[in-house]
SEGU-726240 format. One record per residue: z, x negated, y of N, C-alpha, C in turn. Coordinates in steps of 0.05 Angstrom, whole numbers, plus 5000, padded with zeros to 4 digits. Layout:
REM SEGU-726240
Z,X,Y,Z,X,Y,Z,X,Y
...
END
This chain:
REM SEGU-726240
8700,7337,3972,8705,7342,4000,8722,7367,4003
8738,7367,4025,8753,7389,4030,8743,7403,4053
8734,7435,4041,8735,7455,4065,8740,7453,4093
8726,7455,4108,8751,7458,4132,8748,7487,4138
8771,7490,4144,8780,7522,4144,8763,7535,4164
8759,7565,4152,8738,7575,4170,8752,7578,4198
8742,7579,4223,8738,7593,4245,8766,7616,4249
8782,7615,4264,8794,7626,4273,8790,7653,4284
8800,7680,4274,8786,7699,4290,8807,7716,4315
8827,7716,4317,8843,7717,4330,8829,7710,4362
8832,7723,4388,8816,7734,4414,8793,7707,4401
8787,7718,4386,8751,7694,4389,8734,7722,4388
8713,7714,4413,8690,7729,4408,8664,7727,4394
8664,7707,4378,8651,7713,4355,8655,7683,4339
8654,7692,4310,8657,7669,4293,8635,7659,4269
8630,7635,4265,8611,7638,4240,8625,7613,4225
8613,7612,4199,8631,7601,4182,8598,7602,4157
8595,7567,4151,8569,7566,4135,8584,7543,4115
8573,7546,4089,8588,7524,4069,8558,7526,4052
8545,7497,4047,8528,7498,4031,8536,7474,4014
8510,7472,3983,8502,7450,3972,8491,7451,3956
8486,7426,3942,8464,7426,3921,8462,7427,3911
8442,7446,3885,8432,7446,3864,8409,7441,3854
8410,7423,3836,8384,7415,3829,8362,7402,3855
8343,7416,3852,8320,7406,3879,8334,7418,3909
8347,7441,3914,8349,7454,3935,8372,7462,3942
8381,7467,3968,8394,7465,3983,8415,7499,3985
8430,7500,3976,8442,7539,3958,8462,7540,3986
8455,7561,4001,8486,7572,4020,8503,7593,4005
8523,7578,4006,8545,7588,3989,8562,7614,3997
8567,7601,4032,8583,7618,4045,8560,7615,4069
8560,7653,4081,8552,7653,4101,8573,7679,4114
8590,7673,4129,8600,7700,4142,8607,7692,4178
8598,7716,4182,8598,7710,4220,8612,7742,4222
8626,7739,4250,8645,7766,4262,8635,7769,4294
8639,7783,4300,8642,7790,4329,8603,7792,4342
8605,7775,4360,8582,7772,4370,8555,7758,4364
8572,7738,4347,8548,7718,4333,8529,7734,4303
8516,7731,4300,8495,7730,4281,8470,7709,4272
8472,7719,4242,8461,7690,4228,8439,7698,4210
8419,7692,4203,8391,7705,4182,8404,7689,4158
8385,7702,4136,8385,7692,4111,8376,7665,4107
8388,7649,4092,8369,7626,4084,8344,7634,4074
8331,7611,4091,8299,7605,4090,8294,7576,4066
8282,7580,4055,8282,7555,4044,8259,7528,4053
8265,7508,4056,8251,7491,4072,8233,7465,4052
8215,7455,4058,8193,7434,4037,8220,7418,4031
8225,7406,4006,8240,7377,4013,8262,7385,3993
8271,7424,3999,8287,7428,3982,8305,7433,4005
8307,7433,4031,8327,7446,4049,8331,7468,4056
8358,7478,4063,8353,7511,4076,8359,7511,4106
8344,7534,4115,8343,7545,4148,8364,7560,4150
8374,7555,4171,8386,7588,4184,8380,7595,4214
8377,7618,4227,8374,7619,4251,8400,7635,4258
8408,7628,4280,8437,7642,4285,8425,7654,4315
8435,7676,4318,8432,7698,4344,8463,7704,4359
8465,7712,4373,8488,7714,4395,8463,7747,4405
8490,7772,4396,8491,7789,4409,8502,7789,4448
8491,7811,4452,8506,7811,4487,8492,7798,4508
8498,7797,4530,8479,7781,4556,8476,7751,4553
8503,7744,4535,8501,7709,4539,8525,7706,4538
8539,7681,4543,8555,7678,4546,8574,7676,4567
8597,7695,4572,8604,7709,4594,8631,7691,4599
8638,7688,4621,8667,7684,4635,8687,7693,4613
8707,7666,4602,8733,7676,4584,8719,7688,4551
8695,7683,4543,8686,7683,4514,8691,7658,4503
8699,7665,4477,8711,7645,4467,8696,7645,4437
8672,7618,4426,8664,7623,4399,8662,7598,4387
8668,7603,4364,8671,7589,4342,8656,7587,4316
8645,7558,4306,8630,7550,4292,8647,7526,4271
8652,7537,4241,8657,7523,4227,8632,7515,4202
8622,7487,4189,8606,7488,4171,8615,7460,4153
8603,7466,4123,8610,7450,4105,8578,7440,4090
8572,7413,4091,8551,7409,4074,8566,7393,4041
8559,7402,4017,8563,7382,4002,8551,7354,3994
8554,7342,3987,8533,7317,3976,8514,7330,3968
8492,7311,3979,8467,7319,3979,8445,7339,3989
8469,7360,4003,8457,7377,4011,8436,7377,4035
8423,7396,4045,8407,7391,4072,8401,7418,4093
8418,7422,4109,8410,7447,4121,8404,7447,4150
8376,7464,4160,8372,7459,4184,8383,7487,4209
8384,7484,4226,8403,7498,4234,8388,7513,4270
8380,7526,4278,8360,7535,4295,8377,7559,4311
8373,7568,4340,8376,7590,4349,8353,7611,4356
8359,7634,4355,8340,7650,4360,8322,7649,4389
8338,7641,4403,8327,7645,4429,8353,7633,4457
8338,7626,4477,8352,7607,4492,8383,7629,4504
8407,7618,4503,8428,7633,4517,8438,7633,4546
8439,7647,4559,8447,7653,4587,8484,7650,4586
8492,7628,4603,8525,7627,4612,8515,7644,4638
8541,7656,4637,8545,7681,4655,8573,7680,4674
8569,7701,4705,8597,7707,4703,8619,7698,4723
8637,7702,4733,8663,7699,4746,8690,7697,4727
8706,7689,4731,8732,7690,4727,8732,7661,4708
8745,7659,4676,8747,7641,4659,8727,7626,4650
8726,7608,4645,8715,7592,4629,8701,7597,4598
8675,7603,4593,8675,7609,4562,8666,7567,4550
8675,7584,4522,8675,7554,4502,8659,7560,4481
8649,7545,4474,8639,7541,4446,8657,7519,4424
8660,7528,4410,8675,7497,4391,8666,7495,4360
8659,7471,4357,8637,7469,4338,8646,7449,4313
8645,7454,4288,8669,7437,4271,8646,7428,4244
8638,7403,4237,8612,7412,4214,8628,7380,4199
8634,7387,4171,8636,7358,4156,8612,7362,4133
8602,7336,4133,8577,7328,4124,8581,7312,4093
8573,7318,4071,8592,7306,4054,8570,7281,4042
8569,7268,4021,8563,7238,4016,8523,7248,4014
8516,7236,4029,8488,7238,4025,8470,7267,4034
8479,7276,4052,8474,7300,4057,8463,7301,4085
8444,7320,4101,8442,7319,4125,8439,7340,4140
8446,7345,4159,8444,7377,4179,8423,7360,4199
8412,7383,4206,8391,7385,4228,8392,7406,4256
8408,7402,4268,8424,7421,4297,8403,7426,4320
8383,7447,4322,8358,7441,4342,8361,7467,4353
8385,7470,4386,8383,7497,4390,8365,7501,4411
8359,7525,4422,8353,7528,4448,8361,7516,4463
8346,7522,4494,8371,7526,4515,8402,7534,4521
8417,7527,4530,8433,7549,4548,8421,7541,4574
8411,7571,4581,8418,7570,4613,8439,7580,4631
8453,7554,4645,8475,7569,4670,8459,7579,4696
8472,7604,4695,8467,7619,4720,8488,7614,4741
8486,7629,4752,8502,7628,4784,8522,7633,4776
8544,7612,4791,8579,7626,4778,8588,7614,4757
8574,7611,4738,8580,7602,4711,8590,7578,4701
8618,7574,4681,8633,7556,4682,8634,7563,4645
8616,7535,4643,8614,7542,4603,8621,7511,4589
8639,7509,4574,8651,7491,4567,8632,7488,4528
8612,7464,4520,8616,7460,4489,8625,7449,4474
8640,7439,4459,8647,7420,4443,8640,7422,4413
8623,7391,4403,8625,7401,4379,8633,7374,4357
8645,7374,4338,8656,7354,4323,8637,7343,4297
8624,7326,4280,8621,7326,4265,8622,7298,4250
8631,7301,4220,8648,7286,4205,8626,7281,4191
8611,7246,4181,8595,7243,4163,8603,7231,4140
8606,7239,4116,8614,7218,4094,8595,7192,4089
8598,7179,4064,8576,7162,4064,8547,7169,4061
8532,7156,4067,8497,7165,4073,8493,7184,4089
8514,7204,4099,8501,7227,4115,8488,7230,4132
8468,7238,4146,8460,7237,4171,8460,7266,4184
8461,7261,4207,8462,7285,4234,8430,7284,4256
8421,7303,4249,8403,7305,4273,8404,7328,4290
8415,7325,4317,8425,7338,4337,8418,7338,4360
8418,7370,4375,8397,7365,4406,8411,7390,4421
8411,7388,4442,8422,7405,4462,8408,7410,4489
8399,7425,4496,8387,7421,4521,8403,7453,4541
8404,7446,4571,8410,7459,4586,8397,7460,4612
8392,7477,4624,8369,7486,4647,8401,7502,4672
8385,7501,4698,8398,7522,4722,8385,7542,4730
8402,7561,4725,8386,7583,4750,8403,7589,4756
8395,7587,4782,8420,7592,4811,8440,7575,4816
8452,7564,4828,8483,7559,4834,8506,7560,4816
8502,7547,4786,8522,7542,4778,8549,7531,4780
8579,7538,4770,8594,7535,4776,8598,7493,4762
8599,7501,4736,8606,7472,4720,8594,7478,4693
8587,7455,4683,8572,7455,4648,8586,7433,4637
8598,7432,4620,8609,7412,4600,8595,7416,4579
8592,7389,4560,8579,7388,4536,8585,7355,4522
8597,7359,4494,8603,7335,4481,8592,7340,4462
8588,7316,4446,8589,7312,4416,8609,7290,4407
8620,7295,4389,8629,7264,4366,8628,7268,4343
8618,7255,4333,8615,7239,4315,8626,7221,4301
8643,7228,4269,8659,7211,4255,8647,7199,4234
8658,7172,4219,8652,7163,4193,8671,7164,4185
8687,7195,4161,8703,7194,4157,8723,7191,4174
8747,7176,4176,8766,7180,4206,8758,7155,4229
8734,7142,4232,8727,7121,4245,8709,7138,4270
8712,7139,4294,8699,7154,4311,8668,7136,4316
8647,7141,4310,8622,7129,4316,8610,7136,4333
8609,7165,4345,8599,7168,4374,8616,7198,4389
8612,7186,4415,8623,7206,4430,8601,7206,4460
8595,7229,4457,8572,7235,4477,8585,7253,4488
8579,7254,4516,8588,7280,4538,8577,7283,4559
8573,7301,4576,8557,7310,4595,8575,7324,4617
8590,7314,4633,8600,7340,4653,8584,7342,4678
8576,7373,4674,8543,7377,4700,8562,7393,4717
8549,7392,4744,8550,7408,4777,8522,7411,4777
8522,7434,4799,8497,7442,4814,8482,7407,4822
8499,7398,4841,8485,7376,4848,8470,7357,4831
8497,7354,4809,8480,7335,4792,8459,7340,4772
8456,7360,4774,8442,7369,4740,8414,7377,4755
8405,7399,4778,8376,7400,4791,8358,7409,4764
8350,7397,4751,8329,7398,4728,8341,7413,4711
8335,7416,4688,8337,7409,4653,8341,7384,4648
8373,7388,4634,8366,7365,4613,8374,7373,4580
8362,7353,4560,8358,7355,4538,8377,7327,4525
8397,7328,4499,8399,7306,4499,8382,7315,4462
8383,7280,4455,8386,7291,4419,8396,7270,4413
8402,7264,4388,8412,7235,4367,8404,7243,4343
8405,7223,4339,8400,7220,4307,8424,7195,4294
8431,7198,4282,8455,7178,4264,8462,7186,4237
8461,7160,4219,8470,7160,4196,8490,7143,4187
8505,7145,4172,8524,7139,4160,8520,7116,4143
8518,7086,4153,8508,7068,4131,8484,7051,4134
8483,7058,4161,8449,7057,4173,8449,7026,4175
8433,7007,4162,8422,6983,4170,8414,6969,4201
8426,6953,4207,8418,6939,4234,8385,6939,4240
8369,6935,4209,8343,6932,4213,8332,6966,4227
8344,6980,4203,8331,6996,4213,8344,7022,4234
8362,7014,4244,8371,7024,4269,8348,7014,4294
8340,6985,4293,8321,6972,4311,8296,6990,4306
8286,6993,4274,8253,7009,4280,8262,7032,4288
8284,7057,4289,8284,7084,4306,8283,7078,4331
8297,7061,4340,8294,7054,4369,8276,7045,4379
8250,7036,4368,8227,7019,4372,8222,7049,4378
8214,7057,4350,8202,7091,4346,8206,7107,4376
8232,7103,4377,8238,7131,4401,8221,7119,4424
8223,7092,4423,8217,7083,4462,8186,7076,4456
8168,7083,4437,8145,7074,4438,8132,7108,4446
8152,7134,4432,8151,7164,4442,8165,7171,4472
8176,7151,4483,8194,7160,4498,8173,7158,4518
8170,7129,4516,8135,7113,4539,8116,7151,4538
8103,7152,4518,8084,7169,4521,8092,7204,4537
8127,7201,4535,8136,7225,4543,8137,7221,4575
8145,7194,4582,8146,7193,4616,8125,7192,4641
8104,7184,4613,8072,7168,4624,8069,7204,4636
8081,7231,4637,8076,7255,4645,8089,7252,4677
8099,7246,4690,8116,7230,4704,8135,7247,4726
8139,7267,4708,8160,7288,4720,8184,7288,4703
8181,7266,4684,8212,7268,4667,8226,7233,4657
8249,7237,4676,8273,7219,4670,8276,7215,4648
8280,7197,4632,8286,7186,4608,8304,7164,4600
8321,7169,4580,8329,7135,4571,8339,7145,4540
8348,7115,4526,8337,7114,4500,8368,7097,4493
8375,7098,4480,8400,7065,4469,8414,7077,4436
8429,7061,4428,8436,7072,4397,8465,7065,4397
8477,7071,4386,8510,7062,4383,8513,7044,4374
8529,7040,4368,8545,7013,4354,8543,7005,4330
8544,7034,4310,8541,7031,4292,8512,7044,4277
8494,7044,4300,8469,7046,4292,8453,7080,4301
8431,7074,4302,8418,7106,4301,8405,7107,4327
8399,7135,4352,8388,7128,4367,8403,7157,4384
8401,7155,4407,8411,7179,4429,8392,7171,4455
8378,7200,4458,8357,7206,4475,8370,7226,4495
8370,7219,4525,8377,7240,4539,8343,7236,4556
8338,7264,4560,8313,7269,4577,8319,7293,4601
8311,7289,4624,8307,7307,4653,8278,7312,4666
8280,7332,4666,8253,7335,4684,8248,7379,4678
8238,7387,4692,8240,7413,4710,8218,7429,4672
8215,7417,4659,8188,7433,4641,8217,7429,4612
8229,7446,4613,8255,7453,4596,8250,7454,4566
8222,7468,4563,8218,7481,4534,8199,7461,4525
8185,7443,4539,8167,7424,4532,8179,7397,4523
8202,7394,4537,8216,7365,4535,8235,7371,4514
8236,7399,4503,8260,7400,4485,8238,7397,4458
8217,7412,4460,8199,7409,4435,8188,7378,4433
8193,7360,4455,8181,7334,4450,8204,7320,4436
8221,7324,4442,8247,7315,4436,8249,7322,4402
8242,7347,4395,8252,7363,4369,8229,7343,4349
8201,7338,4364,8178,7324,4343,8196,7293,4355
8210,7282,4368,8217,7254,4361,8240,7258,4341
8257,7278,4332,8281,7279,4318,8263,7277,4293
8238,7295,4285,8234,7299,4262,8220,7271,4252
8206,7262,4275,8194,7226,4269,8206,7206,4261
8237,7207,4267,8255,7180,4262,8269,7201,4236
8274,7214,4224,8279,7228,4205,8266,7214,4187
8233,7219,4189,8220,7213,4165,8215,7182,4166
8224,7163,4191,8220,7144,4185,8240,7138,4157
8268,7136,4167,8292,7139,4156,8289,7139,4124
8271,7161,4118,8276,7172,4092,8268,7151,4076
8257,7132,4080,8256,7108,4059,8279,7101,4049
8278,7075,4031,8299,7057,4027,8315,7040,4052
8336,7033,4045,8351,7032,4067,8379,7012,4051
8390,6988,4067,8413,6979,4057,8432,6977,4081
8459,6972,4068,8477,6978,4094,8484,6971,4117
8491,6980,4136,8492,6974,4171,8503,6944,4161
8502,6927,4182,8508,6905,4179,8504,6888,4206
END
């Protein structure tokens, strides 16, 4: 697999740049370098043979016209889970800040993306994007959640998702004050290769957790899988940190369903 080039540092206000893989039982970060505002801990090492990282964002949050950047590399086989320190505040008048997010996943390998919050405040106009490329077998497990305080201006938020150069999912979110009211949370889970059978038991899985999450009856829910298999959960309802942790134990449930044997999407 080829690199993708780190992160741009040129007016970016902060950059990180992670390249792992495998050796033997466990999961080695090769490259870890971050600039500007962002910050990243040491690998943690995880049961299974995976490594942690927690990444931090110096400063109030993310402010009007910040601009940051996230490049990462898994090799075959590798497995790294990926966490923030603590929820981020969009901030602010004038520009637009971005996030832009770049991760290729190489043959058999899996990242685990479980951040905080962002919360938009009043004013605030915060754009995310993030890209990620799975080779064969790879899987992605990914979650995003976003909360209001005050009168926000606009929230954008995508994901896509490639097999190699074949686009397999594209998720997006563009929020207003009006429409957004609550928290919402999305997550997915997708693999690269994933069997029709067992794309049907995650989806069983999620909506038999999803039932027990709504039976609370302050949170919106729905459930469906792509095309080429897996599952995408978007959840609403006003209890932000509860629906993101219910969300994080359904990512880790259809994970370990997964981890069995498995033959190809079909």
């Amino acid at each position: 697999m080829i690199a993708p080039p780190p992160p741009e540092r040129t007016g970016a206000s902060g950059t990180l740049h992670i390249a792992a893989s495998r050796r033997g039982e466990r999961t080695v970060v090769d490259t870890l370098r971050y600039d500007g505002l962002i910050r990243c801990s040491r690998p943690f090492a995880e049961p299974g043979g995976a490594a942690r990282l927690v990444v931090a964002q110096l400063g109030p949050g993310f402010v009007r016209g910040d601009r940051f950047a996230v490049a990462g590399e898994l090799g075959c086989g590798a497995a790294l889970h990926l966490e923030s320190q603590s929820a981020t505040r969009a901030l602010g008048e004038g520009g637009a800040s971005h996030v832009e997010t770049r991760w290729r996943i190489g043959d058999g390998a899996s990242l685990v993306n479980t951040a905080e919050p962002t919360v938009a405040y009043t004013g605030a106009s915060h754009r995310a994007r993030a890209t990620v490329t799975l080779a064969r077998g790879a899987s992605l497990a990914w979650l995003d959640a976003v909360a209001p305080y005050g009168r926000f201006e606009r929230f954008e938020t995508s994901l896509r998702v490639f097999f190699g150069e074949r686009l397999a999912l594209h998720d997006a979110l563009r929020l207003t004050p009006d429409r957004l009211g609550a928290g919402v949370v999305s997550a997915c889970f997708i693999r690269a290769g994933m069997s029709a059978t067992r794309s049907a038991a995650l989806v069983a899985a999620a909506d038999a957790a999803g039932s027990r999450l709504a039976a609370s009856g302050d949170i919106a829910l729905g459930i469906g899988t792509p095309a080429v298999g897996g599952v995408i959960v978007r959840a609403r309802g006003p209890r932000i940190r509860e629906i993101r942790a219910d969300l994080v134990a359904m990512l880790t449930e259809l994970r370990r369903i997964d981890a069995t044997e498995d033959v190809p999407f079909v």
